[in-house]
Backbone bond lengths (Angstrom), bond angles and torsions (degrees), N, CA, C in turn:
res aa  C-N    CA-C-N  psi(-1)  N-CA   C-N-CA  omega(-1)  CA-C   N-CA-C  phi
1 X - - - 1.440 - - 1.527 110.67 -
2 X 1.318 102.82 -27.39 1.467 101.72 171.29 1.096 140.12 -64.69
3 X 1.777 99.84 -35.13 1.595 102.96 -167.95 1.828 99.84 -93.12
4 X 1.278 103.92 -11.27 1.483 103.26 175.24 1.441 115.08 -67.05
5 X 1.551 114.90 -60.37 1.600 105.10 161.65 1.471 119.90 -54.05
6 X 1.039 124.16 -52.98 1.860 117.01 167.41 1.767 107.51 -19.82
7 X 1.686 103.59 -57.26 1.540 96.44 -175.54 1.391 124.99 -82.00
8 X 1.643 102.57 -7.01 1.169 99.71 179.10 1.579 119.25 -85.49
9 X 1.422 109.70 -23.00 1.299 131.71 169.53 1.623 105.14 -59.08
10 X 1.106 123.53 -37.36 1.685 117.40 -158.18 2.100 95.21 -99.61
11 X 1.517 117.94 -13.86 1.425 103.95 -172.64 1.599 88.86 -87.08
12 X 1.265 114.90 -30.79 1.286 118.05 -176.52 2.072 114.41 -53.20
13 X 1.344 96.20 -31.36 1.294 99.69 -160.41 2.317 99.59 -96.38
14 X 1.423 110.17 15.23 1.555 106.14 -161.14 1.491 98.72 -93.48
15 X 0.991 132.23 148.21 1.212 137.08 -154.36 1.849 114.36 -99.03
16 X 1.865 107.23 -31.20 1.136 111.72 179.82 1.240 85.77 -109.60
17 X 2.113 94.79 -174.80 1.602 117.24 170.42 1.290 121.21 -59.84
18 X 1.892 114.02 -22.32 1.160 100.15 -160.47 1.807 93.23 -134.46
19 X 1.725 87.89 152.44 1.557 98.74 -160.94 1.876 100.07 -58.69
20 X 1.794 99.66 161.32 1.530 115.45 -159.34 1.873 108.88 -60.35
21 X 1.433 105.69 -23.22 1.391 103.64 -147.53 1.716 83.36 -98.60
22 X 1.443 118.38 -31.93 1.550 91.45 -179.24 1.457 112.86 -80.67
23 X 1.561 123.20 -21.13 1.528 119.30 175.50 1.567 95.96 -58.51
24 X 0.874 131.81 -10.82 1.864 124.51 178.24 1.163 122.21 -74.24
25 X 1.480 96.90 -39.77 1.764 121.68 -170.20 1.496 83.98 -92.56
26 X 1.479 144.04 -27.08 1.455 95.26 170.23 1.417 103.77 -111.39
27 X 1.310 143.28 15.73 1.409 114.85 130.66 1.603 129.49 -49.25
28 X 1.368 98.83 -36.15 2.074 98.59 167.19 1.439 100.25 -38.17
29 X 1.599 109.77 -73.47 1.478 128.64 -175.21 1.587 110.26 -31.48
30 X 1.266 113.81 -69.37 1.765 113.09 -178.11 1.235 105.01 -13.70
31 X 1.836 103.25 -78.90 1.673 130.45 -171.12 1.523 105.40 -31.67
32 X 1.409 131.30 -16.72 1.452 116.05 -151.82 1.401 90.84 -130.59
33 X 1.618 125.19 33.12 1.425 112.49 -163.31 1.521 96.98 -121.65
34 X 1.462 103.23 3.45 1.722 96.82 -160.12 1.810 99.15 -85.06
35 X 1.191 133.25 -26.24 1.758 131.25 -176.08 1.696 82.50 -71.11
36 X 1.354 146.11 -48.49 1.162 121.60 -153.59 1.827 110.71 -83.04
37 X 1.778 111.21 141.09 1.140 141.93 159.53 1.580 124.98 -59.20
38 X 0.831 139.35 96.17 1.503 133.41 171.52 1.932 120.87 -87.14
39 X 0.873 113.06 130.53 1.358 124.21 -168.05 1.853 106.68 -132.80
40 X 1.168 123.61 101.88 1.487 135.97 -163.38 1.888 92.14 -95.54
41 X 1.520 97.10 125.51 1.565 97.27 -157.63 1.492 78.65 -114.29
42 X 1.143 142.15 -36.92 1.476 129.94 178.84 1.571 122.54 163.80
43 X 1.468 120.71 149.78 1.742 94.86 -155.83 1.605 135.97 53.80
44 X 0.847 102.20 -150.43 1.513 108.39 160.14 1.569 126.02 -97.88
45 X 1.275 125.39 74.08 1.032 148.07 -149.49 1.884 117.97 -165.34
46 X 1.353 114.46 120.69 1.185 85.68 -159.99 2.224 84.46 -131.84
47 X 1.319 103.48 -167.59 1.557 103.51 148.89 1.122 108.86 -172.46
48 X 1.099 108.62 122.90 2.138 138.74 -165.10 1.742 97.87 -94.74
49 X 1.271 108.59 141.32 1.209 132.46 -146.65 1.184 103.34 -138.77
50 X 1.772 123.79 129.01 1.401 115.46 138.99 0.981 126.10 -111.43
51 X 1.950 123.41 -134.92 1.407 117.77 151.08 1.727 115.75 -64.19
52 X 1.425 109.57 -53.42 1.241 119.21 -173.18 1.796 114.05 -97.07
53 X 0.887 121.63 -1.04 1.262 110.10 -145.92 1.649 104.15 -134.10
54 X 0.974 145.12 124.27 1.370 147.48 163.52 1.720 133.39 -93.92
55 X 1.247 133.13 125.60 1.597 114.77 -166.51 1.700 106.47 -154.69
56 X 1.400 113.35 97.80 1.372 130.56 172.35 1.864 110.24 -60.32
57 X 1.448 110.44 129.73 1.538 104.65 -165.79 1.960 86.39 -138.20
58 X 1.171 94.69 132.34 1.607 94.26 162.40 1.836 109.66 -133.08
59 X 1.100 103.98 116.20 1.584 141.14 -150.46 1.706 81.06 -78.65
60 X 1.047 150.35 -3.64 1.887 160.99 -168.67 1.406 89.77 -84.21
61 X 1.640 84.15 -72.63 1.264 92.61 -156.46 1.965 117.62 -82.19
62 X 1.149 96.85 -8.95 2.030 116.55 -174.83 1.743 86.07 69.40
63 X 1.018 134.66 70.09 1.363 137.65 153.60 1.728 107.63 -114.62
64 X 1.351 91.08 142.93 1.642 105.56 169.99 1.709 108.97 -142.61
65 X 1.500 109.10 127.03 1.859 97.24 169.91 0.940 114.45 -44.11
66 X 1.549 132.34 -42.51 1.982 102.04 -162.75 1.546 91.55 -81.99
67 X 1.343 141.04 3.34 1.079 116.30 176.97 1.415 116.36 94.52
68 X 0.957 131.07 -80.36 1.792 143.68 168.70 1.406 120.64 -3.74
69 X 1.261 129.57 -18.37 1.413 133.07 139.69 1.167 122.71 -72.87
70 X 1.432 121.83 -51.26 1.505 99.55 176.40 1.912 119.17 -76.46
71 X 1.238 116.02 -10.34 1.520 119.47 175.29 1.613 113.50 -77.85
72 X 1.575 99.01 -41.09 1.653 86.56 172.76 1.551 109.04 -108.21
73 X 1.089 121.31 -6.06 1.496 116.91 179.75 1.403 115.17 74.20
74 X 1.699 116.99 24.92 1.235 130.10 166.24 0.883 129.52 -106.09
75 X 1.400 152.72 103.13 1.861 130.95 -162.38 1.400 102.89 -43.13
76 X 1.188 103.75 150.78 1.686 104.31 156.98 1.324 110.05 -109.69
77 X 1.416 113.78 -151.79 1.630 118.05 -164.75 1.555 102.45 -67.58
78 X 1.559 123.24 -66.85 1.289 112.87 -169.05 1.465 103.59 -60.87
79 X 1.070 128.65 -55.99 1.467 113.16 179.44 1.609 120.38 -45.30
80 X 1.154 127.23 -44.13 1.305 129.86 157.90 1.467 120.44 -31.24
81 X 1.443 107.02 -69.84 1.682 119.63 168.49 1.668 104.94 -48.11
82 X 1.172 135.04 -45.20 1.093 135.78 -145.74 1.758 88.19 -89.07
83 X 1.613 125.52 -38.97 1.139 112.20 178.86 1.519 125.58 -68.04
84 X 1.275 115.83 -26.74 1.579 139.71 -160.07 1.980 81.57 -79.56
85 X 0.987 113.57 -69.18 1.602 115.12 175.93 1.932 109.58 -22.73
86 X 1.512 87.12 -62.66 2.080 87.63 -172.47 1.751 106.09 -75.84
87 X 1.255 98.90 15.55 1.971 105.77 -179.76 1.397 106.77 52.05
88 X 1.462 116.60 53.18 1.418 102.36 -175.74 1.606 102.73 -123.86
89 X 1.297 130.33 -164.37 0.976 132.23 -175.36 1.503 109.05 -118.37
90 X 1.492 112.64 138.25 1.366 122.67 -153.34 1.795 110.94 -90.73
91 X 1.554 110.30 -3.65 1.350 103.72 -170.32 1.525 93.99 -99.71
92 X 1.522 120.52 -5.60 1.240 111.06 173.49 1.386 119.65 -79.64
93 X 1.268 107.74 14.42 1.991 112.41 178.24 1.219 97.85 -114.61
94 X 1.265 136.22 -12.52 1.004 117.66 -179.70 1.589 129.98 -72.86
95 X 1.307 128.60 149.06 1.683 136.85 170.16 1.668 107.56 -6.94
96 X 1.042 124.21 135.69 1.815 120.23 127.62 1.127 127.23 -3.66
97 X 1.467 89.59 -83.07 1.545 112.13 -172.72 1.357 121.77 -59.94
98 X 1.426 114.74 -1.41 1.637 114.55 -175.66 1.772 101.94 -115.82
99 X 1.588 115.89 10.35 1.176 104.23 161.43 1.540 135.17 -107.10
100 X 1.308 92.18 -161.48 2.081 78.68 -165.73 1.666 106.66 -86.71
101 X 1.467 105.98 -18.68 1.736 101.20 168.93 1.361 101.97 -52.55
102 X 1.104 128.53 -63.02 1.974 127.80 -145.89 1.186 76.21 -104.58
103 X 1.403 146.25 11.41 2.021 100.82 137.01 1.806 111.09 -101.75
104 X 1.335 94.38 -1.22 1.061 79.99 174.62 1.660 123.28 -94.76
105 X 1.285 117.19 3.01 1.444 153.63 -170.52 1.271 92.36 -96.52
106 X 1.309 138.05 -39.11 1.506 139.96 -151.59 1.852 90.44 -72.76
107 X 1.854 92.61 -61.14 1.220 99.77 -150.84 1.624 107.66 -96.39
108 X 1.311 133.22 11.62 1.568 153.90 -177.56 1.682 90.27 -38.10
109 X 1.663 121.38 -46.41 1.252 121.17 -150.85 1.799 116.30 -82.47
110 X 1.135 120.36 144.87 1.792 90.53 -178.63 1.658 96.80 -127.64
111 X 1.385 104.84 -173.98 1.638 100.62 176.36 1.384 112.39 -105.99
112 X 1.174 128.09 158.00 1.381 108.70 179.35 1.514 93.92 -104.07
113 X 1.229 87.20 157.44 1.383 138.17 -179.99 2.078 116.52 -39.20
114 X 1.041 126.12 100.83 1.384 121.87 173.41 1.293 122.11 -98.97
115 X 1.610 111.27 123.18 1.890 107.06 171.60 1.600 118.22 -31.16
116 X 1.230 120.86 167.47 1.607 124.13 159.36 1.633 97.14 -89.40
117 X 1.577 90.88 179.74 1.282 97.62 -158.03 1.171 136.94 -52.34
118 X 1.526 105.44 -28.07 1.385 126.22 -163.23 1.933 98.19 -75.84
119 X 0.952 120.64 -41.21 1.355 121.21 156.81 1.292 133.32 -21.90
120 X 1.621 110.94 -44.29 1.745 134.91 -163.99 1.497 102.89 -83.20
121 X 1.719 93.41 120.76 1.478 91.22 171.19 1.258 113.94 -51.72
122 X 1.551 118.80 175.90 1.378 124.30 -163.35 1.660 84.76 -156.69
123 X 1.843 102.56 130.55 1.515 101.37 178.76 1.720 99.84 -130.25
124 X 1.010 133.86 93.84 1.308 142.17 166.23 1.242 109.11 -61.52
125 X 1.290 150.85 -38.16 1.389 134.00 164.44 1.809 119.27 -47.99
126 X 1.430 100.36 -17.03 1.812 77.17 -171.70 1.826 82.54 -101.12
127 X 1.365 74.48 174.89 1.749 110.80 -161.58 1.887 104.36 -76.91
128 X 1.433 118.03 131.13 1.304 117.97 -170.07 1.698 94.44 -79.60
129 X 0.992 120.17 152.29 1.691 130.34 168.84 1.119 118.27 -49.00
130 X 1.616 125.32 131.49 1.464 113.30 -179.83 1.797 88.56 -95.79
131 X 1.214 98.15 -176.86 1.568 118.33 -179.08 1.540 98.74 -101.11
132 X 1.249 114.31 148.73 2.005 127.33 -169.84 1.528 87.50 -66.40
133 X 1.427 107.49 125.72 1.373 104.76 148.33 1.385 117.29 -64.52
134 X 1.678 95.53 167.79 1.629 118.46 -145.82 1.269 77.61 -88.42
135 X 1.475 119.01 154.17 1.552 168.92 153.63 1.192 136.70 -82.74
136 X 1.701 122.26 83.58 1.268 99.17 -172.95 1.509 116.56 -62.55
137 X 1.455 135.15 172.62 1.390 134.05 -150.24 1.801 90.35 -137.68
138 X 1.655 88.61 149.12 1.887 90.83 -145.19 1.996 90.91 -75.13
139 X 1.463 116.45 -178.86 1.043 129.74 160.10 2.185 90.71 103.37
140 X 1.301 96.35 -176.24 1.316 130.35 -172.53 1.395 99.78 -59.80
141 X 1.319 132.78 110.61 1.696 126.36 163.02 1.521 109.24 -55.15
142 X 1.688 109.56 122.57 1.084 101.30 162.90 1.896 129.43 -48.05
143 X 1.458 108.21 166.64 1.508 124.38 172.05 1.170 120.41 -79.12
144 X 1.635 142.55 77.76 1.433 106.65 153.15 0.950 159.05 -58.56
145 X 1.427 107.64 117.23 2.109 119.60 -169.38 1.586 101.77 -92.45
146 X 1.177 110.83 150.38 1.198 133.53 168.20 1.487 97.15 -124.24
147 X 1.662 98.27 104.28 1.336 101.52 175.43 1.385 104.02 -84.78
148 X 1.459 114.38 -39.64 1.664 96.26 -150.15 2.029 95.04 -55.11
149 X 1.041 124.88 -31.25 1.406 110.76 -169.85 1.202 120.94 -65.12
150 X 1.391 117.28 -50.77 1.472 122.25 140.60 1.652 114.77 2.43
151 X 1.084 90.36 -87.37 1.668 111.32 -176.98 1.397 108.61 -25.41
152 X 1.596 97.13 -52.68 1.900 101.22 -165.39 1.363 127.70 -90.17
153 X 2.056 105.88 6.19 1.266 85.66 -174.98 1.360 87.74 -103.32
154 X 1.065 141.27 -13.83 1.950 146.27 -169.38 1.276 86.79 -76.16
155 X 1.850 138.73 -29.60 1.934 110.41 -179.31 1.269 97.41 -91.87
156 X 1.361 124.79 -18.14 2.012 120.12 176.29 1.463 81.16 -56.31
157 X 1.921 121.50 -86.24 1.270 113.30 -164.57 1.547 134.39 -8.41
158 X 1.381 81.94 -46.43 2.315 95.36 -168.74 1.378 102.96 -71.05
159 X 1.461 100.99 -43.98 1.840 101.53 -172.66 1.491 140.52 -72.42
């Protein structure tokens, strides 16, 4: 119950739509947007460019070739570039699930509340649990050797 209000206390206290730790991860993202090219092919449709690398994104549908937006539900770089192009704002592409409605939806529910102990009925008529009787365990019973005797009649023998 605790750590649920703890979190409910801290979504309460976030300043944007979208939770603190992914606005971090896409400030990482910004930093890494400047080698990529954007090329607006028509509609909402774009294709992000590097030296090596090519990646068709249509912003309709939230598709990107490498994929990585729709798997984590984070823009990545070309999508990033591709948003900065339509002058829009980048936390509005992001997931559901990474905003403060649906965490705050997550955790809306609480538990109720239980007495301490002294509260708890107590039934002494029923029977305390025995422990499983023992099992013998399948295969061949081992041999017990008594080595040390062993030992002592083979040095009587020698002597």
């Amino acid at each position: 119950m605790i750590r649920l209000e703890s979190i409910r206390e801290k979504s309460s206290r976030w300043e944007h739509e979208v939770s603190p730790a992914i606005r971090k991860k896409l400030d990482v993202i910004k930093s890494q947007r400047s080698d990529w090219m954007t090329i607006h092919v028509g509609g909402n449709k774009f294709e992000v460019r590097n030296h090596r690398y090519a990646y068709s994104l249509d912003m309709d549908m939230g598709t990107c070739d490498c994929r990585m937006w729709q798997m984590s539900g984070i823009p990545y770089v070309h999508t990033m570039q591709a948003i900065y192009k339509m002058n829009k704002n980048p936390e509005d592409f992001v997931a559901i699930w990474f905003r403060k409605v649906q965490f705050d939806y997550a955790y809306e529910f609480y538990l109720n509340p239980v007495g301490g102990m002294d509260t708890w009925n107590s039934f002494p008529h029923l029977n305390v649990p025995l422990p499983p009787r023992p099992r013998t365990m399948p295969g061949r019973p081992k041999k017990k050797k008594d080595k040390g005797l062993h030992m002592s009649q083979r040095c009587v023998g020698l002597g």
